[in-house]
N, C-alpha and C positions, 0 to 999 in steps of 0.2 A: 737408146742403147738396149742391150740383150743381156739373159743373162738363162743359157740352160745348162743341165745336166743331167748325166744318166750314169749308172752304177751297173756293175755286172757280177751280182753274186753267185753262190753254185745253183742258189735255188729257184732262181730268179731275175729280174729287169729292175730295177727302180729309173723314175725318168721324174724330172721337174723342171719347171719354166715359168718366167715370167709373163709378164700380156702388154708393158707400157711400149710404147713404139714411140713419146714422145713427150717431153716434159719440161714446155715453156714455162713463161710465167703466169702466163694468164689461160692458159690449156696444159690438160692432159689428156691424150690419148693412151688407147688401147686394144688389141691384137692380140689373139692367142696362138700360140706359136709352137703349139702342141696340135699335131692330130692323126689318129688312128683311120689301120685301115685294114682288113681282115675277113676272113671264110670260117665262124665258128669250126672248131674240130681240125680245122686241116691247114691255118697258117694265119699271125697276127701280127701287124706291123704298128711300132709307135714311133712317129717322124717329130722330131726337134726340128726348130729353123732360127738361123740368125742372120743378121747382114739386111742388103735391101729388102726393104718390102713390096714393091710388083714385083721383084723377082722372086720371092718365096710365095709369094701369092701364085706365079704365075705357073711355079713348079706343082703346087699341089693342087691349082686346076687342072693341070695336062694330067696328073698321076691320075684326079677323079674320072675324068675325059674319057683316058683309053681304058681302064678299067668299065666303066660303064657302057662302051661302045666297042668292047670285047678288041681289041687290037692283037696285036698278036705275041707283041710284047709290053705285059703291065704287070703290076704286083702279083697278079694272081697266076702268072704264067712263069714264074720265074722260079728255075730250079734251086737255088740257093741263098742267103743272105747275101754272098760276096755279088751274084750276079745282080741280085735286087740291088745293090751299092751302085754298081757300073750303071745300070738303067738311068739311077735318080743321076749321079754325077752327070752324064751325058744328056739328060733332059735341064739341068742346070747351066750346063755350059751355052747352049743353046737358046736356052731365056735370056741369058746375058749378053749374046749375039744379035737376039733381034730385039733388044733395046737400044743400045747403043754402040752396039760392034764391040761390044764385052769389055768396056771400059770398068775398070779399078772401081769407081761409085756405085756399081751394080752387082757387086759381088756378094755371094751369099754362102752360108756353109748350113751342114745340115748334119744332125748327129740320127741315125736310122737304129732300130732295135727291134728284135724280134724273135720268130721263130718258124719254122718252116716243115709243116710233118712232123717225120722222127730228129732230122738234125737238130742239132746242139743248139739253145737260145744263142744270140750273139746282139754283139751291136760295137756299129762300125762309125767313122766319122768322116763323112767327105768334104772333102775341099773345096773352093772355088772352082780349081784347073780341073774338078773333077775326077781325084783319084780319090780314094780314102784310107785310112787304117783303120784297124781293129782293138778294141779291149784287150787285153791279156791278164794272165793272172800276175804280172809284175805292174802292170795300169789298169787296172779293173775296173774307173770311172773316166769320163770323156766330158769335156767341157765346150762349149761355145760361147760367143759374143765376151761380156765382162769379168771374166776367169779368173785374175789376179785375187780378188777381194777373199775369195770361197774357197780356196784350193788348201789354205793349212789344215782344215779340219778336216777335208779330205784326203788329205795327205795321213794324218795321224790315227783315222779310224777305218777307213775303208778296203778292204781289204776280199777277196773271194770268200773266206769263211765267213766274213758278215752274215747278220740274218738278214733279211730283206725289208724286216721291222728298223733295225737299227739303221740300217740302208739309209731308207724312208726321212728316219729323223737327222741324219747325219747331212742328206741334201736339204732340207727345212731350213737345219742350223745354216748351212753353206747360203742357201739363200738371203738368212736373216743379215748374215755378215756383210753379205754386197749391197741390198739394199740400205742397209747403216751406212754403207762410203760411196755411197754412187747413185742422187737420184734418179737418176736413168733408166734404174732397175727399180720395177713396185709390181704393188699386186694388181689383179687376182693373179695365183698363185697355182698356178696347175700340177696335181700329184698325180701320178698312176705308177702303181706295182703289178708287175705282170710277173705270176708263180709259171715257172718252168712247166712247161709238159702240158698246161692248163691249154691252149692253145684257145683259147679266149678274152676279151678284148683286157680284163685286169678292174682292178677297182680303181675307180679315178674319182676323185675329189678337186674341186675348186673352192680355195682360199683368197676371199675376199678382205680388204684391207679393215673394216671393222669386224674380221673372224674372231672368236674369243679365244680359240687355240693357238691361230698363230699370236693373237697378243701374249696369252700365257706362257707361249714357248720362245719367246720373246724374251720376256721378263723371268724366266726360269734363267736362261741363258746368259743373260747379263750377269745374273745373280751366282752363277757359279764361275764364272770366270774372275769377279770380283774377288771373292771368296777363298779361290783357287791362287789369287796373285799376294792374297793378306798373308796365304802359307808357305810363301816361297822363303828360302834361307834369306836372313837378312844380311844385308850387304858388307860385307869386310877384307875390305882393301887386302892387308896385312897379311892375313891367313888363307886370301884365294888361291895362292900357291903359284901365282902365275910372274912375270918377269917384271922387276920394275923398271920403270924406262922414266932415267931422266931427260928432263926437256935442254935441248942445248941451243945455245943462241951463239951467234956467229956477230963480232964486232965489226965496224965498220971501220976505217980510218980515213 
């Protein structure tokens, strides 16, 4: 299983992802499912992938392909984020076609981020069928592959006004939370902030599963939510103010 995310604040990209692609009992594998691609000064892309693995493998060898073999359409030719969106969708759909005539098993999803020139940083999430959405300032992060586990805390903190710092630790936490409910998701743990305007590839870090940070922010994290639960009002029926409901039972004869 998968598990990425990406944030969209004013000032900036925040983007993180796991690497496990697989977690028998007697193996674990692992896959980085983050990767960058960019023209110092003039345009810089950071691609999430979830879903099969040939076929995201097989997307981000064509994307290196024609880039490197100048085509006429590839990252570096493409006027805008929404068209760089269409390119990758359509180079997806396509992988899944000539695997198996685009069967359900070989579907992949891909969250793209970036910035292009002067326009605006964005970041977009495409689908299987290869259309996508966008960020907005009312969903200002995007998820892929195992979503459910990491989505409250991004629900409650994340926001456009975020700083890019808080960003950062708000997808960690999100992280930490899915891998606690779902071995499927583990490290290394790939971080990159990409500042607005910078048009540069961003600071990236990998979090390795005996990292001392992520263990710290770990155990910070437990420890405040404990903490945070000893201080909730204590429980009282009586005074909740809410409707009592007696239980009724229905006789037979």
């Amino acid at each position: 299983m998968t598990y990425c995310l990406a944030a969209q604040v004013k000032t900036g990209l925040v983007f993180t992802s796991d690497s496990r692609t697989n977690a028998g009992i007697d193996q674990v594998s692992t896959y980085s499912k983050m990767h960058t691609f960019g023209r110092d000064g003039d345009r810089q892309f950071v691609l999430l992938s979830a879903g099969n693995l040939a076929t995201t493998q097989g997307v981000v060898a064509r994307l290196q392909r024609d880039i490197r073999e100048g085509w006429e359409h590839n990252l570096m030719t493409m006027s805008d984020m929404h068209a760089a969106a269409d390119y990758l969708g359509a180079i997806s759909r396509d992988q899944q076609t000539r695997l198996t005539g685009g069967g359900t098993t070989f579907e992949a999803s891909f969250i793209l981020g970036g910035q292009i020139g002067s326009e605006s940083h964005a970041l977009l999430l495409i689908y299987p069928e290869g259309n996508h959405i966008s960020a907005s300032d009312a969903t200002p992060y995007l998820q892929i592959g195992e979503s459910k586990y990491g989505k409250p805390i991004l629900d409650r903190i994340i926001s456009t006004e975020t700083s890019l710092e808080q960003a950062a630790l708000c997808a960690l936490v999100s992280m930490d939370s899915t891998m606690r409910s779902n071995v499927t998701v583990g490290p290394p743990i790939d971080l990159l902030i990409y500042r607005a305007g910078s048009l540069r590839t961003g600071e990236h870090v990998r979090l390795n599963h005996d990292s001392p940070y992520l263990r710290d922010l770990k155990k910070s994290w437990e420890s405040g939510l404990a903490e945070a639960f000893r201080k909730l009002p204590p429980l009282n029926l009586a005074g909740a103010g809410g409707e009592h409901v007696r239980e009724l039972t229905t006789a037979t004869h």
